[in-house]
C-alpha positions as CSV (number, residue, x, y, z in Angstrom):
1,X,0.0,0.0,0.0
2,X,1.6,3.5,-0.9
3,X,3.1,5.7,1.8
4,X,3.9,9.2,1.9
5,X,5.6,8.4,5.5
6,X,9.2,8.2,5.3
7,X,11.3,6.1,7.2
8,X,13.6,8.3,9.0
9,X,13.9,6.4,13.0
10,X,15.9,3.4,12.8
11,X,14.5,-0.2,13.2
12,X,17.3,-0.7,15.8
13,X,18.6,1.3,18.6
14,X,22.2,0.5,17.9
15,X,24.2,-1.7,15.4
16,X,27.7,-2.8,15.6
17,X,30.3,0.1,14.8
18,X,32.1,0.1,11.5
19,X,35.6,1.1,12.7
20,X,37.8,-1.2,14.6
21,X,37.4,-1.4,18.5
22,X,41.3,-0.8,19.4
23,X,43.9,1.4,17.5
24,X,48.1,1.1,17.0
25,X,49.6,2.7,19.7
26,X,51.1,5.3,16.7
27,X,47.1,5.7,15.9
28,X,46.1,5.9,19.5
29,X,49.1,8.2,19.7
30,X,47.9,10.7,16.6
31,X,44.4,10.5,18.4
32,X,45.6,12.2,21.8
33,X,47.9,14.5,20.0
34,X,44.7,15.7,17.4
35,X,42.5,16.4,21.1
36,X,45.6,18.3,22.4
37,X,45.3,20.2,19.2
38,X,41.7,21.4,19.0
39,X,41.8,24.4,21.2
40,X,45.1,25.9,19.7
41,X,45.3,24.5,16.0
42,X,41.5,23.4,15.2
43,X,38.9,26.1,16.7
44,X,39.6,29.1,14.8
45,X,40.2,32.2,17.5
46,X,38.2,34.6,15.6
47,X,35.0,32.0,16.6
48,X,32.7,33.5,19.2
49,X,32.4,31.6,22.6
50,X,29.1,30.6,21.4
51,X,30.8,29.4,18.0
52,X,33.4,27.8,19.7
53,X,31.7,25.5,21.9
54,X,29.4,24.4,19.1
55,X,32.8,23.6,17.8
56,X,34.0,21.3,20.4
57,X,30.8,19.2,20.4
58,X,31.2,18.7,16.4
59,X,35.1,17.3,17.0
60,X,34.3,14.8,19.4
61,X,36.6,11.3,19.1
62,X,34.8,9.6,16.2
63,X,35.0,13.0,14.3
64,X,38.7,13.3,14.9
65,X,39.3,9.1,13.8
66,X,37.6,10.2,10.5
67,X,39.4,13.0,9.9
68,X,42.8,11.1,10.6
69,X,41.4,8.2,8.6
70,X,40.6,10.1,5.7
71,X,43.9,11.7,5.3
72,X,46.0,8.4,6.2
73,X,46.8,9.4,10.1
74,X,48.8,12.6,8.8
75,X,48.3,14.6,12.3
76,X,49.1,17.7,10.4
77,X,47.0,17.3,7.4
78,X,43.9,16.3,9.6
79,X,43.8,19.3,11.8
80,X,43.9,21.7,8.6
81,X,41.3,19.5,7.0
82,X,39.0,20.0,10.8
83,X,39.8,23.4,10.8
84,X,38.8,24.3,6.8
85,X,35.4,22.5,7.8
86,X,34.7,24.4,11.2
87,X,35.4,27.7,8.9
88,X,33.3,26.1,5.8
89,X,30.1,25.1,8.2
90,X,30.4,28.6,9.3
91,X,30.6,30.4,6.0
92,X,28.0,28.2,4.4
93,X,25.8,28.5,7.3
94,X,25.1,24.9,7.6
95,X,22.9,24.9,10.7
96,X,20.7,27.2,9.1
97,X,19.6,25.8,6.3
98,X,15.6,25.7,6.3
99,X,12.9,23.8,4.5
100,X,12.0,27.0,3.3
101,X,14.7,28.2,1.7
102,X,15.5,24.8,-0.2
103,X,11.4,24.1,-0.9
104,X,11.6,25.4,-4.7
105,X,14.3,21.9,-4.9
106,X,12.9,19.9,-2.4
107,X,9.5,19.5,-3.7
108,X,10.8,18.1,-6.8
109,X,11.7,14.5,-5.1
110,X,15.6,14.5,-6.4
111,X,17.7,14.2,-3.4
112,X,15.9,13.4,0.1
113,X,17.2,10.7,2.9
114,X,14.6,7.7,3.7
115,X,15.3,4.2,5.3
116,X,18.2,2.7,6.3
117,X,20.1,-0.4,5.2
118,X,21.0,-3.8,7.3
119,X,23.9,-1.6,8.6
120,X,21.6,0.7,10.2
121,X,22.9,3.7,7.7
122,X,20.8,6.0,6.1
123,X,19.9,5.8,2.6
124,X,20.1,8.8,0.3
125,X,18.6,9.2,-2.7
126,X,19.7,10.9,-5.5
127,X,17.5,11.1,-8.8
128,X,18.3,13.3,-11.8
129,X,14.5,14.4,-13.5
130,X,13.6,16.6,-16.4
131,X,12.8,20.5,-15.1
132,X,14.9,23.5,-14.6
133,X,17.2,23.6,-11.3
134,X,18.8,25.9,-9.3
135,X,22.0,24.1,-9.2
136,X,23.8,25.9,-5.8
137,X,20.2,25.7,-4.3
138,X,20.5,21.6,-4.8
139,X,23.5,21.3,-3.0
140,X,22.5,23.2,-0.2
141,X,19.2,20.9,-0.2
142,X,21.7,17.9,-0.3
143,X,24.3,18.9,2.4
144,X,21.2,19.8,4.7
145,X,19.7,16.2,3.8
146,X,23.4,14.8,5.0
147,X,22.9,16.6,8.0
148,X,19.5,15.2,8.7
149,X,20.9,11.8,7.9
150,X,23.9,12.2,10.2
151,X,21.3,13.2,13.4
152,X,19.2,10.0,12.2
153,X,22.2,8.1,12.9
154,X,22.0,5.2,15.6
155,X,24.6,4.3,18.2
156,X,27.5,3.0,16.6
157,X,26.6,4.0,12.6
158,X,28.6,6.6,10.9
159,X,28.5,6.4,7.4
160,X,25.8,6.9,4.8
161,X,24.6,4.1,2.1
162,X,23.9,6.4,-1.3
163,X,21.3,5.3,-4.5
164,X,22.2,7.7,-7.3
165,X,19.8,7.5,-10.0
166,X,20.4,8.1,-13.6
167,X,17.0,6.8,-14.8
168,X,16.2,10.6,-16.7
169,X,19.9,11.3,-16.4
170,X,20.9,13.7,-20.4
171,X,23.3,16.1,-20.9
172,X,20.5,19.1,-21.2
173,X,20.0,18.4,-17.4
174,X,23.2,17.5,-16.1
175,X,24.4,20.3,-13.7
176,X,27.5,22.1,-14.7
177,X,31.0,20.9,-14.3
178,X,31.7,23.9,-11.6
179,X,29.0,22.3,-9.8
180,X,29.6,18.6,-10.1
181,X,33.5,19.9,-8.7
182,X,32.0,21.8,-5.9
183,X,29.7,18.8,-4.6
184,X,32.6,16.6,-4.8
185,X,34.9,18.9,-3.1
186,X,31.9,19.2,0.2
187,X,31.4,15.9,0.3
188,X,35.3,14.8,0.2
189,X,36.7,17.2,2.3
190,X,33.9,18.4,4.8
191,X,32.0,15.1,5.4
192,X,35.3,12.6,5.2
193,X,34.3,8.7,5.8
194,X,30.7,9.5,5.5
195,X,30.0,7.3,2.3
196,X,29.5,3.3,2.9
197,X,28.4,2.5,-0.2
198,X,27.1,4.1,-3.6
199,X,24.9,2.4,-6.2
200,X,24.9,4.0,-9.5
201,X,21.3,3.0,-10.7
202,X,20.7,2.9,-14.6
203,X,23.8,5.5,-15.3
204,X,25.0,6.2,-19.1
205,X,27.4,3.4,-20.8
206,X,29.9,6.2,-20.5
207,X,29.9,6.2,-16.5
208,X,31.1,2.7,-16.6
209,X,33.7,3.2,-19.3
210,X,34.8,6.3,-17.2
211,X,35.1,4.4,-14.2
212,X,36.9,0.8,-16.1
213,X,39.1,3.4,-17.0
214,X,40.2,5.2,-13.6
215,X,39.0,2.9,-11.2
216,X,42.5,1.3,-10.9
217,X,44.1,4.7,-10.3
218,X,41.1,4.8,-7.0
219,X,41.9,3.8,-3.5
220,X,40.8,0.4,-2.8
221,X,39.0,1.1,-0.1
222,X,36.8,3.6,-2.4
223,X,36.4,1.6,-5.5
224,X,34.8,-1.0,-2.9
225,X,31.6,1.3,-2.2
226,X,30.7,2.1,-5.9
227,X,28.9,-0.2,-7.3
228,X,26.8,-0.1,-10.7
229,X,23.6,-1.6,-10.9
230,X,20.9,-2.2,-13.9
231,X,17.1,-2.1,-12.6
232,X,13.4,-1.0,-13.8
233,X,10.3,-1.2,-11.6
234,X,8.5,-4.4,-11.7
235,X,11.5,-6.0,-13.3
236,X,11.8,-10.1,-12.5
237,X,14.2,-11.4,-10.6
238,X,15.8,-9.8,-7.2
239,X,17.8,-6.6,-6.8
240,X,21.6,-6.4,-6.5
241,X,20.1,-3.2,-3.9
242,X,18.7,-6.0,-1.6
243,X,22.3,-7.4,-0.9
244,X,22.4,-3.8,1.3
245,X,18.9,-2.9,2.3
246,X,16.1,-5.2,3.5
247,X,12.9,-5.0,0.8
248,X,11.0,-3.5,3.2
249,X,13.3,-0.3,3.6
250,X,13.9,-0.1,-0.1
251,X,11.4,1.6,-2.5
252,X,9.8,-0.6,-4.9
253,X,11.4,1.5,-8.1
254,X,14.6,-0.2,-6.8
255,X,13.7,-3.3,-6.0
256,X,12.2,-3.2,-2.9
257,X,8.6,-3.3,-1.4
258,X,9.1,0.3,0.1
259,X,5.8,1.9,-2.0
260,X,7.1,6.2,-1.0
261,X,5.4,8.7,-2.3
262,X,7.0,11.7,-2.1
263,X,4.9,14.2,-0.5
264,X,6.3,18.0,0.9
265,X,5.1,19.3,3.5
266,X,4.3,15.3,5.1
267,X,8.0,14.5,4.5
268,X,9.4,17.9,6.0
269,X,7.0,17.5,9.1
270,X,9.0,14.1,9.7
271,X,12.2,15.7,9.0
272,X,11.7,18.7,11.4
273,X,10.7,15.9,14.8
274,X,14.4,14.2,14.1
275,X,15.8,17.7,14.0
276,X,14.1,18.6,17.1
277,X,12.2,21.8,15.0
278,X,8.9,20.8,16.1
């Protein structure tokens, strides 16, 4: 039966944590020096005292083992990387971001977060469609639909499960290359070790003769989450989606028995109770 109530509580409380329980005593090591760091290094001075302690709760110890892990355990390069993002959440005014502001994108069903996988992360959706954008607008919309996803999060899940779909995808509404750079730059350097998988739904023949080509040249630890998968809705046979995500969390387009129907203002109701706006 169709739904327009998105699934945005995990089924479970908790799930087992995706990063090792123990560290190297060099990686233990680069963890205490990175906390001994923050105050000095990390927190810019010119941050107000309000500013600052917001600050402190966003690099708390799973925040600094991301940051170290995305940029191989250099101490150095991790506390620039922390400290670009503390000034980049602050210039891009991350924590306000409003429904209003990103409705004219939003009600369009591209890019919303709904469900989680048998990891307990969220799923994001992704869908190119025919219609005019405002491209800047649609990645605000998607870094404030990260942000809803992170706070979703249960106890022990830090990373993100991704369905991009290329279904509609043509050149005529492909965002520009400017724009394609700056969402990879956000996403790479100001939400490191977020992603836990990517399916690439239905994308162009030249996507996967992009990626034969420079996926040897790609860290192996990223060429593991992409994965390229061919589906239509009320196609036989069973999903390569439901390897990740139980059919019951997946929408039926992909597989799944998940029957979402988008709706605006009953989606950002939900979305406002896990931010705590309502």
């Amino acid at each position: 039966m169709p739904t327009k109530d998105p699934i945005l509580v995990a089924p479970h409380d908790t799930y087992p944590t995706s990063f090792p329980p123990a560290f190297t005593p060099e990686q233990a090591g680069q963890i205490d020096g990175f906390q001994k760091r923050l105050e000095e290094d990390v927190i810019p001075k010119e941050f107000t005292d309000e500013e600052k302690e917001k600050a402190r709760r966003f690099c708390d110890p799973t925040c600094l083992r991301r940051y170290l892990v995305a940029h191989r355990w250099k101490l150095d390069d991790a506390v620039k990387g922390l400290r670009d993002t503390l000034l980049w959440r602050k210039e891009y005014k991350v924590d306000s971001i409003t429904a209003e502001e990103i409705a004219s994108e939003a009600k369009g069903a591209t890019n919303y977060f709904n469900g989680f996988d048998i990891h307990g992360r969220p799923i994001l959706y992704l869908k190119k469609k025919d219609g005019t954008e405002n491209h800047q607008l649609n990645v605000r919309m998607l870094v404030h639909n990260i942000e809803t996803a992170i706070k979703a999060m249960p106890a022990g899940v830090e990373k993100l499960l991704v369905i991009m779909d290329f279904t509609l995808y043509s050149r005529a509404n492909s965002p520009p290359l400017s724009i394609s750079r700056l969402t990879l730059h956000i996403l790479s350097a100001h939400y490191p070790e977020r992603l836990g998988a990517t399916f690439m739904v239905n994308a162009p023949w030249v996507f996967n003769v992009f990626w034969t080509m420079f996926s040897p040249f790609v860290d192996v630890n990223t060429r593991a989450k992409i994965r390229f998968a061919k589906w239509t809705k009320g196609q036989e046979g069973i999903s390569p989606l439901l390897q990740e995500v139980e059919a019951g969390m997946l929408e039926c387009t992909y597989g799944g028995s998940l029957d979402f129907v988008y709706d605006h203002d009953v989606y950002w109701e939900a979305v406002s109770k896990v931010l705590g706006t309502k």
